[in-house]
N, C-alpha and C positions, 0 to 999 in steps of 0.2 A: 649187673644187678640180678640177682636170684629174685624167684618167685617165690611167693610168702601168701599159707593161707592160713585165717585167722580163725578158731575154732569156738566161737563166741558163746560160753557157760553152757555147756551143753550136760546139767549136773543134773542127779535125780530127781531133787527137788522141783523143777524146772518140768522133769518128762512125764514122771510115774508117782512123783510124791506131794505136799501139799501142796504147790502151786501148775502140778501137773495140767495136762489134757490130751484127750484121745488125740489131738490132730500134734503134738508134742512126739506123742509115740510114734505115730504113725511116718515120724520125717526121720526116723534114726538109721536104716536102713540107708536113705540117701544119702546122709552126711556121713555114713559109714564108706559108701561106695568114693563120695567124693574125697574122703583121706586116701584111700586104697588107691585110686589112679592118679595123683597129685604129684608132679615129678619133684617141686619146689619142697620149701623148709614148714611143715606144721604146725602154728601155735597154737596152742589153748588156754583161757580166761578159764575163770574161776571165782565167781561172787561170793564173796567170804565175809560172813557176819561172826559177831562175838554172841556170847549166852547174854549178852547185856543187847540185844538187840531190838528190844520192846521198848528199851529207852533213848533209843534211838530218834530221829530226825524222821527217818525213815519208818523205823516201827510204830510208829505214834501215826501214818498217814498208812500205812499196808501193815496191821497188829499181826501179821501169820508169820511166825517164826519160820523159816530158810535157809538153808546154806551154811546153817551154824558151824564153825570150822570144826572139823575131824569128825563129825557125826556121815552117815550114811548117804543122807540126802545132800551132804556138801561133793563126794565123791562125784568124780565124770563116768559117766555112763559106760560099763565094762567093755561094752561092744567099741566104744570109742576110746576107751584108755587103753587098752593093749594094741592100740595102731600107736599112741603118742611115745616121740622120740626124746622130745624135749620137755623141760619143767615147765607145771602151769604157770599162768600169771594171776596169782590171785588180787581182786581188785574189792575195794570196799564200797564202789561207789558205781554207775554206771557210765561212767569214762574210766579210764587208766591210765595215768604218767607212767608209769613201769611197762605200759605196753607201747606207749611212744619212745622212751628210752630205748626199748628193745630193737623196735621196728628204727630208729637211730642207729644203734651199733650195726646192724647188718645194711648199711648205708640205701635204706629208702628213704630216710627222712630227712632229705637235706633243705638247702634254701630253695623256694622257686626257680627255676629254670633249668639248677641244675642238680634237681629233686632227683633223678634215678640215676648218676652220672659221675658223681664225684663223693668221695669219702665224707662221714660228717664232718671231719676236723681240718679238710681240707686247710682251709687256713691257716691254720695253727701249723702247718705243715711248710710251710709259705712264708711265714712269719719268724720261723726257725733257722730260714735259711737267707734272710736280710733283707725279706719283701715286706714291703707294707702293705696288708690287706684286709678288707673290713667285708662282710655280706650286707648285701644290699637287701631290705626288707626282710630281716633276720626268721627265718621261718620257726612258727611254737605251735605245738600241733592243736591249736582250735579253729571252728569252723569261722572264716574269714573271707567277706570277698575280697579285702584290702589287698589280699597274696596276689589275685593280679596283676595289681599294680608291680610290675617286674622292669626290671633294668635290660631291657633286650639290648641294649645298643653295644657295637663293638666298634670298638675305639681305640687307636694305637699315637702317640703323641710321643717325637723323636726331638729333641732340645726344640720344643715350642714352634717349629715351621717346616717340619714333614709329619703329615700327619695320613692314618688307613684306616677306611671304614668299608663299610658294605655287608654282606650277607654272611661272608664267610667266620664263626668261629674256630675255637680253636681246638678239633679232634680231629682223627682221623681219617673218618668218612667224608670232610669236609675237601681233602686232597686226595681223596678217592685211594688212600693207603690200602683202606680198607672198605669193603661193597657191602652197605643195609639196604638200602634201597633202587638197585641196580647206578650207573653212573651217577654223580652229583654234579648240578650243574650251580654255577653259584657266579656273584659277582662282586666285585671289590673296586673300590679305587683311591689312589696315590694321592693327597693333596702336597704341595709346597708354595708355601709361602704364610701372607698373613692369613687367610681363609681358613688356615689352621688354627687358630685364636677360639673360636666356637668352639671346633672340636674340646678345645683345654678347658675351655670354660663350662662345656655340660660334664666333663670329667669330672673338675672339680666341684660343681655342686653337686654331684651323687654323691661325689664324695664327703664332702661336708654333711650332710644330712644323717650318714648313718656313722661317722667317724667320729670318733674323740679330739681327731686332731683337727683344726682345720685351717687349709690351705688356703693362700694369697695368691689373688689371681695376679697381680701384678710380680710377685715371682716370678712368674711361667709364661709370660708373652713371649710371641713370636721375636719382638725386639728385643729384647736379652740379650738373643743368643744371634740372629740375624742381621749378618753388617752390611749385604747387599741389596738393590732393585730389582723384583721380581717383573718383571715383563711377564704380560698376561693378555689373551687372545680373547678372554671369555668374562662371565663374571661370576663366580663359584660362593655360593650361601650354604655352607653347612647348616642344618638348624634341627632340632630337636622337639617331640613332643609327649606327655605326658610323665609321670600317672598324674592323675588327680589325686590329690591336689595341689599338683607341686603344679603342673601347667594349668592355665584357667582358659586358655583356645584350643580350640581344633586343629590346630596349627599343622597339623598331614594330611588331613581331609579338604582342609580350605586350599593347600596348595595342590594337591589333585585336582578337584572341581574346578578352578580355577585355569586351571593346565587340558582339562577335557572340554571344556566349555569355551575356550578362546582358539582352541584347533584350529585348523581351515583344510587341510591336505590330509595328513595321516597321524595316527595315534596306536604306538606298538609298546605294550604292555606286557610283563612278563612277570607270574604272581604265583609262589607254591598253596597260597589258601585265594581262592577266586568266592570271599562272602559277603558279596555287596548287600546293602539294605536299597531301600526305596529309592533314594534318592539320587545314590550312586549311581544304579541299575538304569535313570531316567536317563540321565547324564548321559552315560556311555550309548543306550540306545536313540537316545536325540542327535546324538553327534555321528551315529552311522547314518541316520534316515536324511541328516543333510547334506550328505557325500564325502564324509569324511571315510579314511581307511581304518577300520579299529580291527587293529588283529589282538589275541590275546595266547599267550601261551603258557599251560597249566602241567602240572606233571605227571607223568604216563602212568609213573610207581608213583604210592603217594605212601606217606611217613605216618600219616592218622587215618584209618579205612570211615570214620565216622567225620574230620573234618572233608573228605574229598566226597564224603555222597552228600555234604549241603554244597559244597562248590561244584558238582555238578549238574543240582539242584536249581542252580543259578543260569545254566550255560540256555535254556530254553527262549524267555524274552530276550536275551539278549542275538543269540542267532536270528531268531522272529525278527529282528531290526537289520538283521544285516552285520552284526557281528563277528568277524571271523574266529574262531576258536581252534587251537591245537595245545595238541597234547604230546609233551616231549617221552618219546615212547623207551628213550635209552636207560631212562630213569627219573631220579628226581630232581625239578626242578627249584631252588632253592633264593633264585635272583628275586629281588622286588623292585623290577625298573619301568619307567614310562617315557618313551622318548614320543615329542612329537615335532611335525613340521621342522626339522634340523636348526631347528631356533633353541628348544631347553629342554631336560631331562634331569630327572628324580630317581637316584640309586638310592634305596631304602635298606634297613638292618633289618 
């Protein structure tokens, strides 16, 4: 992913001319220096009105003619136009589709998650070549909290009863090919049999939801395809939770809490974002001060410098209690596990 800075109407109008101000001049200088040291690609906007501008939507609420196109005052600022490489983007309005297109074709605008990562057309790429693929919460560049709502889950489903889940995606740094943030440590696990049934079925409702086509889950059972008796030592619950409002429980939080709060011996926790709220934070420090083992292991190199100083923001009441804390110092830690008392444990995505 290339770095891209966005040079937002930086026209005379704007500095020195009718909608001018001293404190407008006075910052050109900066945003001069800041083109000049910028290793990435520079764009510049460009607010562009017609000579019918008074008749405008706009001119009828702000009557001071601006940026009228090809006049003087529409022009970018010379000291800033002789750094630009590239064509403006002139916009009519104060957002820009033509600057989300743009900021699209040089692939930062893709779906949620894997917004700096993969091509826009990814898909289509995918699709060309006899896969069936669809984006999950289709990314449109306006302001949205819904975008959280994101499909994190990885999921592998082999004729309905071997199925792999866990931490690990599917790049390079993930198999340590290649070093971002020194060693990657990660975890995964094997299912076989019917347990694998879940797995297909939170598949197929993602899939159904943003897909045109949609799948029958009685297709794709484990018995399909599975003619034999799985003999089983354990009891394995795949289970799945969220976005809102496709889930209506807490469904990973309630099996946390529930799993810290019935402890009795030890509880070893392994988490690359360590941001518990209140009630977590009780939890975990309730269950050290009554002699449970709570170790916690967080990562050395961290992937987000802003999420690891609120997870280490955290690390204080909880040591207070008796919490043990480490920090996996070879790199990043990327597992989401909680094993306690050799009785059950929670491998997270």
């Amino acid at each position: 992913m290339q770095d891209i800075l966005v040079v937002v109407d930086m026209q005379n109008d704007f500095i020195d001319g009718t909608l001018g101000t001293k404190e407008a001049v006075a910052i050109v200088p900066k945003v001069e220096e800041k083109i000049r040291n910028f290793k990435g690609t520079v764009l510049f906007t460009r607010d562009t009105h017609e000579t019918w501008y008074l008749d405008t939507q706009e001119g009828k609420k702000l009557p001071v003619p601006h940026c009228i196109r090809n006049t003087e005052g529409w022009q970018i600022r010379s000291e800033l136009d002789k750094l630009r490489k590239t064509e403006p983007i002139d916009k009519d309005t104060f957002g820009s589709t033509d600057l989300a297109d743009e900021l699209v074709a040089m692939n930062i605008d893709d779906d949620i998650g894997s917004i700096k990562v993969l091509p826009y057309n990814y898909d289509d790429r995918l699709k060309k070549k006899g896969i069936k693929c669809i984006k999950f919460n289709k990314y449109r560049p306006f302001a949205n909290v819904a975008y959280n709502n994101r499909d994190h889950r990885k999921i592998v489903v082999i004729d309905g009863y071997i199925g792999y889940t866990g931490g690990i995606n599917i790049a390079d740094e993930y198999c340590n090919y290649i070093e971002r943030f020194g060693h990657w440590k990660d975890t995964g696990i094997r299912l076989y049999g019917e347990a694998v049934e879940t797995l297909t079925f939170m598949f197929i409702k993602s899939y159904n939801i943003f897909g045109n086509e949609k799948l029958k889950y009685a297709n794709y059972g484990s018995n399909k395809y599975l003619n034999e008796k799985i003999e089983s030592c354990g009891y394995f619950q795949p289970f799945g939770d969220g976005p809102a409002p496709i889930d209506e429980y807490y469904i990973g939080e309630n099996a946390y809490m529930n799993m810290i709060n019935q402890a009795t011996k030890y509880l070893y926790i392994t988490t690359p974002y360590l941001i518990v709220d209140h009630e977590l934070s009780n939890a975990l420090c309730n269950a050290a001060l009554r002699g449970v083992d709570v170790r916690i292991i967080t990562p050395g190199i961290p992937d987000k410098k802003i999420v690891n100083i609120i997870t280490k923001n955290s690390y204080g009441p909880l040591i207070k209690a008796g919490v043990k804390i480490y920090e996996y110092t070879p790199g990043f830690i990327h597992a989401k596990s909680m094993i306690a008392d050799d009785k059950c444990a929670i491998i997270a995505v």
